[in-house]
Every structure is written in C-alpha cells, then in structure tokens.
FIKOL-890379 format. One line per 5 residues: number of its first residue (from 1); for each residue x, y, z of N, C-alpha, C. Coordinates in steps of 0.02 Angstrom, whole numbers, m for minus. Example, Ala and Ser with C-alpha at 12.3 -4.5 7.8 and 13.67 -1.06 7.14 Angstrom:
1) 660,m284,390,615,m225,390,660,m165,390  642,m112,354,684,m53,357,645,2,394
! end
This chain:
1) 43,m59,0,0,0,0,45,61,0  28,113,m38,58,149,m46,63,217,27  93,255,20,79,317,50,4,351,68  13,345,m13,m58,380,m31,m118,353,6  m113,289,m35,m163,233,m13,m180,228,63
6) m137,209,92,m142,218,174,m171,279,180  m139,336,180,m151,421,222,m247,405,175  m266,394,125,m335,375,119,m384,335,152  m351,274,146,m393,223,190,m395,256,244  m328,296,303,m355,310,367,m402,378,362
11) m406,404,304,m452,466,311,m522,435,311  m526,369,269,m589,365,238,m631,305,304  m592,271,350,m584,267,413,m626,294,469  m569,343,459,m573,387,538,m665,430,496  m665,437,433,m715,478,414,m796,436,462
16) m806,364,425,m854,304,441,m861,287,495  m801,299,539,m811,275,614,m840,327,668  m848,388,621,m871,451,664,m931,444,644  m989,415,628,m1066,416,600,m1086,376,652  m1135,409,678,m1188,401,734,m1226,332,721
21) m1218,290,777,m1240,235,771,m1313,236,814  m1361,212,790,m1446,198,820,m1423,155,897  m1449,184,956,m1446,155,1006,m1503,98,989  m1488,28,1024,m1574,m21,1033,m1613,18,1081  m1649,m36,1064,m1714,m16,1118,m1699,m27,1191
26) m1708,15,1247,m1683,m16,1313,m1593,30,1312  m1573,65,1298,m1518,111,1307,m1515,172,1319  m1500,173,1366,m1497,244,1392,m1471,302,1348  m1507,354,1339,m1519,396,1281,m1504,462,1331  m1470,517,1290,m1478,600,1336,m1550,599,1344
31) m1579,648,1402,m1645,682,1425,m1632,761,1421  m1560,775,1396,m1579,870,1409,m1620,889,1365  m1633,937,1397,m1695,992,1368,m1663,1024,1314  m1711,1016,1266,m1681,1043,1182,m1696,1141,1202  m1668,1147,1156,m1673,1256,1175,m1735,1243,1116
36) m1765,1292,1156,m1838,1301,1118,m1841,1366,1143  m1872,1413,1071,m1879,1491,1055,m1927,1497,1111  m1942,1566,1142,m1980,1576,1197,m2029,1615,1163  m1993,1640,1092,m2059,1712,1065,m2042,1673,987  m2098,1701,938,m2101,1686,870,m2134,1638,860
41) m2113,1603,797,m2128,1528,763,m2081,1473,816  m2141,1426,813,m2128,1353,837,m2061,1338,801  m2018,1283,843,m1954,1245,808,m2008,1196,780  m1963,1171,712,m1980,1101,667,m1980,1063,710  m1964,1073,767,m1957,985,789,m1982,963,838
46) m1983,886,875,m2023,856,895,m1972,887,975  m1977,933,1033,m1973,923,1097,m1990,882,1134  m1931,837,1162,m1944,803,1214,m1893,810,1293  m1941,835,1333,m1906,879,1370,m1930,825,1450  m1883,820,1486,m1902,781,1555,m1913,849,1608
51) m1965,804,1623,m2004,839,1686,m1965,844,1740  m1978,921,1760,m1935,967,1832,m1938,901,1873  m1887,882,1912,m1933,848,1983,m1944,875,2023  m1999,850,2054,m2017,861,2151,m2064,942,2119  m2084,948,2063,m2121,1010,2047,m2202,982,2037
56) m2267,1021,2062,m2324,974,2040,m2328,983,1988  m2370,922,1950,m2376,931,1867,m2424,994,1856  m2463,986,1902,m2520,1067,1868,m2473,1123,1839  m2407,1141,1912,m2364,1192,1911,m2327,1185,1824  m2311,1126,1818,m2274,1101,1756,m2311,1137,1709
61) m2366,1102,1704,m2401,1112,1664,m2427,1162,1609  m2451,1183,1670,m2477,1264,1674,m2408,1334,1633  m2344,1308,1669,m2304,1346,1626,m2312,1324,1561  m2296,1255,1553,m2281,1238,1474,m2338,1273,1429  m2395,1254,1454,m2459,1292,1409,m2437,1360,1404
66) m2423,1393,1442,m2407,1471,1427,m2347,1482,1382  m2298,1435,1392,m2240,1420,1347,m2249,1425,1272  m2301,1388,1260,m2317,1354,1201,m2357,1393,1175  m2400,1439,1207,m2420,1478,1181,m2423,1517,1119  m2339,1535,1163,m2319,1597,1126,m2295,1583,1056
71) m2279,1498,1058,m2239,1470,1005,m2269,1441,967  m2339,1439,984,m2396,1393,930,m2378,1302,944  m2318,1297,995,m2311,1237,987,m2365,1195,1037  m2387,1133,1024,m2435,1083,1063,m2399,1063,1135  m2431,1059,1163,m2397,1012,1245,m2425,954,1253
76) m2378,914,1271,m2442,828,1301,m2391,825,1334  m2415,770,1394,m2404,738,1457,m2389,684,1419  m2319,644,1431,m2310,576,1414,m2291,532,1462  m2307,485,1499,m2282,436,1551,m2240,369,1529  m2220,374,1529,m2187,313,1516,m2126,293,1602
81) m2095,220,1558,m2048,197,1597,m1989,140,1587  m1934,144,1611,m1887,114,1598,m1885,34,1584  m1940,m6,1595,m1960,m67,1602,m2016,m72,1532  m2037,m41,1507,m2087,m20,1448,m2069,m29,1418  m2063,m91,1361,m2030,m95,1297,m2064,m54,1242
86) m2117,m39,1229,m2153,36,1184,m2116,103,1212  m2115,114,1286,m2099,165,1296,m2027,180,1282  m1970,135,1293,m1926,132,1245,m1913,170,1186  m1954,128,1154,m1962,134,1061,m1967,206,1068  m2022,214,1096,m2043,293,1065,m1983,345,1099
91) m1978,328,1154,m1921,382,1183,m1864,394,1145  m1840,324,1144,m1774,315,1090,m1752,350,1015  m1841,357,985,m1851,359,912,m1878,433,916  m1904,471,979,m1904,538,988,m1850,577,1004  m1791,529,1028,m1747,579,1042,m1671,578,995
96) m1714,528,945,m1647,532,888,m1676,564,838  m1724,588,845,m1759,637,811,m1806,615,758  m1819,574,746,m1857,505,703,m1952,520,698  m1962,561,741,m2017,573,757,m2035,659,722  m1974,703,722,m1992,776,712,m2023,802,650
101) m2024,753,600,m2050,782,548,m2140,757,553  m2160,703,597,m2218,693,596,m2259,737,643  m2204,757,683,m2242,805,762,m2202,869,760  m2186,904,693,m2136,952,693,m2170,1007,751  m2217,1030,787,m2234,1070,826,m2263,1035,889
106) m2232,1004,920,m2263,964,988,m2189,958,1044  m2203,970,1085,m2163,998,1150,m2192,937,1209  m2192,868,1211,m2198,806,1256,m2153,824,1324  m2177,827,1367,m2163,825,1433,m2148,770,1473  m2104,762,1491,m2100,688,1486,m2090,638,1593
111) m2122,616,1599,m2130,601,1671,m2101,520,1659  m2085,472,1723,m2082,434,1738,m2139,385,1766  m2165,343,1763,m2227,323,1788,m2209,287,1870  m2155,260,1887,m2117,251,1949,m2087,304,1999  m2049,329,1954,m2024,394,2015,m2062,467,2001
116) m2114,464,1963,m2181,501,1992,m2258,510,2009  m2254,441,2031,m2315,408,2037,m2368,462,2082  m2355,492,2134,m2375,507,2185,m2401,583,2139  m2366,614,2096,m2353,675,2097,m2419,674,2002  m2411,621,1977,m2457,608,1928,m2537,582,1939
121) m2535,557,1996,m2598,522,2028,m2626,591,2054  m2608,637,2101,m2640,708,2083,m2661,727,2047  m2620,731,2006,m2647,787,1927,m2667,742,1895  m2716,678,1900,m2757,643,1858,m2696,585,1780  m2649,587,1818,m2618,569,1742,m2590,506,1781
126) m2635,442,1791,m2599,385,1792,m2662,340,1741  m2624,279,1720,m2676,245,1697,m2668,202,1707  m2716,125,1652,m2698,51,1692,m2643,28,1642  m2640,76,1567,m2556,55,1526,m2520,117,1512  m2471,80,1501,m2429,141,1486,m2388,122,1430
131) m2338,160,1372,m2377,239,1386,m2419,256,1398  m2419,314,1421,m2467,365,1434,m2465,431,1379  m2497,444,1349,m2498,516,1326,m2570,564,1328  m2564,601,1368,m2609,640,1389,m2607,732,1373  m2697,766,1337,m2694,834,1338,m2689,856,1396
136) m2681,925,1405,m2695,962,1469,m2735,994,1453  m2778,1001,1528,m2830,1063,1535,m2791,1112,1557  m2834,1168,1567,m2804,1239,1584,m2800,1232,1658  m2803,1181,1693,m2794,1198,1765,m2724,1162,1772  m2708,1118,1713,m2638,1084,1714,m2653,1020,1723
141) m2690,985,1722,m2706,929,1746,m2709,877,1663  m2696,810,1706,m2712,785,1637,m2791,772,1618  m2807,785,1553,m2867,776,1529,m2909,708,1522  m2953,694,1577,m2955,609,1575,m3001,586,1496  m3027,624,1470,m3078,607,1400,m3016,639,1346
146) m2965,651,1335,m2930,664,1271,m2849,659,1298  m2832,562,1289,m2775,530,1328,m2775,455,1258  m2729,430,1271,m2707,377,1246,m2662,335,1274  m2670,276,1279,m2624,236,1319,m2597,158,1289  m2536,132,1302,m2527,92,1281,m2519,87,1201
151) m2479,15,1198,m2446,3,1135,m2435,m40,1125  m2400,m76,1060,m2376,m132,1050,m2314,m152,1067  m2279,m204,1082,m2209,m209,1107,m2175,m220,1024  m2097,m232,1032,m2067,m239,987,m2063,m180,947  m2036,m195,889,m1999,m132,848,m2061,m82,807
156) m2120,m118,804,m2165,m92,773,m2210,m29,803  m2205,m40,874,m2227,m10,946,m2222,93,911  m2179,102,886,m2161,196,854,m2227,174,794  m2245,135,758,m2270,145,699,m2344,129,726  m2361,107,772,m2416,98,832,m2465,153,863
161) m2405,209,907,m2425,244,928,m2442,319,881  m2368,309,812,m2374,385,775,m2453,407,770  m2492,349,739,m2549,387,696,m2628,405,761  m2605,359,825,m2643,375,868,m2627,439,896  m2569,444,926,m2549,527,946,m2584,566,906
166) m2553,571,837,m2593,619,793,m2654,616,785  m2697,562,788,m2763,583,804,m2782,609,851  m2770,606,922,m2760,630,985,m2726,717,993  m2697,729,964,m2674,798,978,m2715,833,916  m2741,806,855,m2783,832,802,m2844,866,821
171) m2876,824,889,m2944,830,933,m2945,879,970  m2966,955,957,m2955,1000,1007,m2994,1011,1073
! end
C-alpha cells in the first residue's frame, strides 16, 4: 500500500467511524432539554423535554401551556418507563429525532410512571397502561376524556402509537 493509499484508507476510516450509530431499544439515551424559542414561530421539531422533579404537574403544566403559547407549539403529558418496551421505542425514536417531521410542533413532557407516581396520581395522569400520553386542561391537569395509552411491544410499537398521537393531539 502505498503512502497515498494508506493516508486514504485512514481518512476514509477515521471519516465512517465518526457516524452516529442507532442506540437499541432499552439504552440509555440523553434527556436534556432541547433550546426552544420563547417568542415567534414554533421549532420544526419534535421536543422532548423531562419533567422538573419534586415540581407538581399542574405547576409544570400550566407553565408549558403558557410556553407554548407563545410558540404555537402543542404540549402533552407523556408517562412512560424504563421497564416499557413501547416506551422505549418511542423515547429512543423521539430523541434521535425520528419522530420531528411527523410532530414538527409538539413539546412532550415527559414524566416517569415510577419515580412520579404520587405527583401524577394528583394531577389525574396515571392509567392502567402505559404509555401514557395525555392533553392538558387549563388547570394543568391531565385531561381524563382526550389521553391515549398503551402500545404494541417490539420494533413496530413507534409505527403503533405515531398515527394514534396524531389523532389525539388533532382533537381539540
């Protein structure tokens, strides 16, 4: 191999080994909060932002609606949990961004169904499956008549929930 050849192969290398590989399902994924405009037009994309802790969801809530307001963007309550093979999927496939062109204006809030059980059972947002994805009313609470829950397991579980969400956030 030549000079050449080599100083190529390691460019063409080092180039392929830097491309982002798909976490599975069940891998721990970032949770920071994406920067989202406070004034103007909504971002293209799908926000998925984890819930303050030890804050009540009304309090949550209640900001995000005013949040969103301003931005035209949608809010829902999503529950999920680490043991959830749907909730997985969708988390995984929302936060590699897989989801933003179908929900380019939706801002998901995102709770734990274990380490906030106490604090969701208040504000009306537990159910008997999970996911959970729930509207809010204006008092912050989750909306018990315009919610969706549950999914299919396995890889199909994102192609499951897309067209129900969107019917669900379509319903004003």
């Amino acid at each position: 191999m030549t000079g050449r050849s080599r100083a190529l192969f390691w460019l063409a290398f080092a180039f392929l080994g830097c491309k982002s590989e798909s976490a599975p399902p069940g891998a721990t994924t970032s949770t920071a909060s994406p920067v989202v405009a406070t004034t103007g037009a909504a971002p293209k994309k799908l926000a998925l932002v984890k819930a303050k802790p030890h804050v009540p969801v009304e309090v949550l809530m209640k900001e995000e609606l005013e949040r969103t307001q301003a931005t035209g963007q949608q809010v829902i309550v999503y529950v999920g949990a680490s043991w959830c093979e749907p909730c997985r999927y969708f988390h995984d496939a929302a936060a590699r961004g897989e989801l933003d062109e179908a929900f380019p204006n939706l801002r998901v809030i995102e709770f734990d169904a274990d380490a906030d059980e106490a604090r969701l059972t208040a504000a009306g947002c537990r159910s008997r499956m999970i996911p959970l994805f729930s509207r809010v009313t204006t008092e912050g609470k989750c909306d018990p008549d315009r919610r969706m829950m549950g999914s299919i397991k396995g890889p199909g579980a994102v192609d499951n929930i897309t067209p129900r969400l969107r019917e669900l956030l379509g319903g004003s």
